[in-house]
N, C-alpha and C positions, 0 to 999 in steps of 0.2 A: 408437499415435498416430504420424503419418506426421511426420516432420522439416519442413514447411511447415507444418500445422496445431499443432506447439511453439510453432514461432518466431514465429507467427503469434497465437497468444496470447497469448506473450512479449510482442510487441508491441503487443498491445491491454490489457493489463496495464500497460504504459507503465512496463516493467524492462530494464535492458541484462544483454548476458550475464551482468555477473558478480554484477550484483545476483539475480538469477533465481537460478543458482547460491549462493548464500546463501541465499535464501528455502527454496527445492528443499531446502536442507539442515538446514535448521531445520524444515520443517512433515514430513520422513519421518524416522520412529521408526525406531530401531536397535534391535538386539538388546542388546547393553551400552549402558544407559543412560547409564553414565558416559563415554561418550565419543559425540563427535558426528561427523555424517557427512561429510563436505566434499565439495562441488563446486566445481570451479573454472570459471572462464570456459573457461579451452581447451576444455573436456567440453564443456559448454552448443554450443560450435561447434561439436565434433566431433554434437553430437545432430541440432543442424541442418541439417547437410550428409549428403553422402551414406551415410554412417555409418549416421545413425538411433538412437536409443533406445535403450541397452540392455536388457534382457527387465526386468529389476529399478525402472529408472526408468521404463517405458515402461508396469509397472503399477501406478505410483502418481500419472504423470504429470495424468491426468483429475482425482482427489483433489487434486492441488497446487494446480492452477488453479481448482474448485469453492473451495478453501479462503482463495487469494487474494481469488476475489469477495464472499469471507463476510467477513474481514478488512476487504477493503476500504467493504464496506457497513456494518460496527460504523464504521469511521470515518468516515463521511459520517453518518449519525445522531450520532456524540458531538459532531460538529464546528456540526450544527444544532441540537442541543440546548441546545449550550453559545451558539451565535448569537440561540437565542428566549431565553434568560435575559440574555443583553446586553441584547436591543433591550429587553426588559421594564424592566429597570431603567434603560436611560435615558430610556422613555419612559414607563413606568407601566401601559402594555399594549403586548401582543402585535401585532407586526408595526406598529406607529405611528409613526412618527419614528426618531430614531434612527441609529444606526450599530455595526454589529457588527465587529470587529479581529477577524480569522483569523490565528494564526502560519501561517505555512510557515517551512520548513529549509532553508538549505543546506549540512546535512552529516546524518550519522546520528547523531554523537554529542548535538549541541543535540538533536535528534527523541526520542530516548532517554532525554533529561534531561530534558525538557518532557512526554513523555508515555510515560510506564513501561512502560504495562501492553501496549504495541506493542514495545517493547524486541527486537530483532534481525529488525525489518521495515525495509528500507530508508523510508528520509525521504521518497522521491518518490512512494510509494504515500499517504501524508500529505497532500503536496503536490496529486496528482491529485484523492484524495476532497474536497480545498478546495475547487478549482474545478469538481467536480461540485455541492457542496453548494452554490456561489454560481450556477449555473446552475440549480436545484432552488428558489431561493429568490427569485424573479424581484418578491418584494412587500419583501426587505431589501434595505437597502443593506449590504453586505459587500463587504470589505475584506481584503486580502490583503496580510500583514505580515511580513519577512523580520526576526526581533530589533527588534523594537516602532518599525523604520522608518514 
């Protein structure tokens, strides 16, 4: 993968380097299980620029980003799921009246603590699948909540 199509789904992925670098190192398996891989933002730049990839990240890099839009679409379905069971119960049927409350984050730890099973995905990939799932949902009224603002 060439250092502008990384950065470039980097950025369509809507992750800054160092978030990327976290994700990167959490979705590629190690050899010792017991210990985890680390990326850091500098690497993420050095990937981006004229460097490029190295041979090890550069053949799991397609896998990371296939895996981020898997991740990211479990979360845009749990986010509308959980929106047609709001509006149901405040209206008595589907898609009727109503109003659906979306958390979003602003941190990873609230993200974490509110929804587990995403546990070491940054908060913004959360955040973005909100506003796809309210964009997706053009017959609810939904609502986007930072801490039940």
């Amino acid at each position: 993968m060439t250092p502008i199509e990384f950065k470039t789904r980097r950025i369509r992925a809507g992750l800054s380097q160092e978030e990327m670098g976290r994700v990167f190192a959490f979705l590629v398996p190690t050899k010792n299980l017991a210990s985890r891989l680390t990326v850091a933002q500098s690497a993420v730049s050095r990937w981006e620029g004229s460097r490029g990839l190295p041979a090890w990240a550069d053949a799991e890099a397609l896998d990371v980003f296939k895996r981020i839009d898997d991740i990211s679409q479990s979360m845009i379905d749990a986010i509308i799921a959980q929106a047609q069971l709001d509006l149901e119960d405040a209206a008595g049927t589907q898609g009727e009246g109503g109003k659906a409350v979306v958390r979003v984050f602003d941190d990873d730890e609230a993200f974490w603590q509110a929804q587990p099973r995403f546990t070491d995905f940054p908060h913004i990939l959360w955040n973005i699948a909100a506003v796809n799932a309210a964009d997706m949902m053009p017959y609810m009224s939904l609502t986007l909540s930072v801490d039940g603002e």
